[in-house]
N, C-alpha and C positions, 0 to 999 in steps of 0.2 A: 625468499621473502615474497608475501602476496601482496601482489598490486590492490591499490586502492579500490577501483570501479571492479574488479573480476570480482565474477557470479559465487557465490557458494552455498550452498546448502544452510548452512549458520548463521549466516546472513538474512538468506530467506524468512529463516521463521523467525529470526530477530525482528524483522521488518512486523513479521504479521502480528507476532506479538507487544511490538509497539504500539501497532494500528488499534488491536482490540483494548491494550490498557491504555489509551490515551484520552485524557480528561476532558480535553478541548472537540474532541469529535464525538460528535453527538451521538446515544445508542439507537436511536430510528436509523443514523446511516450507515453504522458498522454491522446492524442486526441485517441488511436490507443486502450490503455489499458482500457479505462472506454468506449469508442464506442465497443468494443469486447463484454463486460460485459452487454450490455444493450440490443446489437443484440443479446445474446443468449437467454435472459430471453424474447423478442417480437416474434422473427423466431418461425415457428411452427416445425423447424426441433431440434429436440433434442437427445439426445443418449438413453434417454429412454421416452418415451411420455406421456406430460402432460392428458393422456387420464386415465391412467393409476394413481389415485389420491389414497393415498399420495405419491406415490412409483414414479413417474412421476416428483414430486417436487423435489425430493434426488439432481439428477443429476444439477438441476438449483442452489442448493443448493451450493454442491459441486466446479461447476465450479465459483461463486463470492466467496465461499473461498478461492481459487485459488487465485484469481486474488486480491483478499484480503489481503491475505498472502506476494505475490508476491510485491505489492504498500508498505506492510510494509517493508519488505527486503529492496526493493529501496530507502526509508527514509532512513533506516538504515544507509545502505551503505555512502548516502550524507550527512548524518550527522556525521559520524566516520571521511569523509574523511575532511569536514569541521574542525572539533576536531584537528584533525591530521595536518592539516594547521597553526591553530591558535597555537599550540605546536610546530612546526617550525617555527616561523614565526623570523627574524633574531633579533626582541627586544628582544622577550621572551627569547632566545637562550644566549645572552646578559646578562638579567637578572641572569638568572640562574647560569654562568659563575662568576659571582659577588660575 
């Protein structure tokens, strides 16, 4: 059985594919966050240089965990505040009240 928080590949692009079809995030920030991620891994400028193999890969590494991390946050966040919506919502509130 796989533990809840372990990493997996399926996961991964569950997550990204969340990120880019979700309604609530705007296309200026998802065209800006996954266009960042893609110029830095093409651009031959890096903080440490692909010349420099495997110590060169780190930094490529690094920054799509980054931006990895960061697209799961922003999930997060939209979906707490969704959560938190549908918990106020004036039936529910109603119900409760009952």
């Amino acid at each position: 059985m796989q533990k809840k928080n372990q990493w997996s590949l399926k996961a991964f692009f569950a997550g990204v594919v969340c990120y880019v079809f979700s309604k609530e995030i705007s296309l200026l920030e998802k065209l800006f966050i996954i266009g960042l991620g893609i110029l830095y891994l093409i651009l031959p400028l890096d903080i440490i240089p692909d010349i420099f193999f495997p110590v060169g890969f780190l930094d490529d590494f690094g920054i799509e965990t980054l931006i990895m991390a960061y697209m799961s946050h922003r999930l997060n966040r939209v979906r707490a505040s969704q959560e938190l919506l549908a918990s106020t919502a004036p039936d529910k509130i109603e119900e409760k009240q009952q």
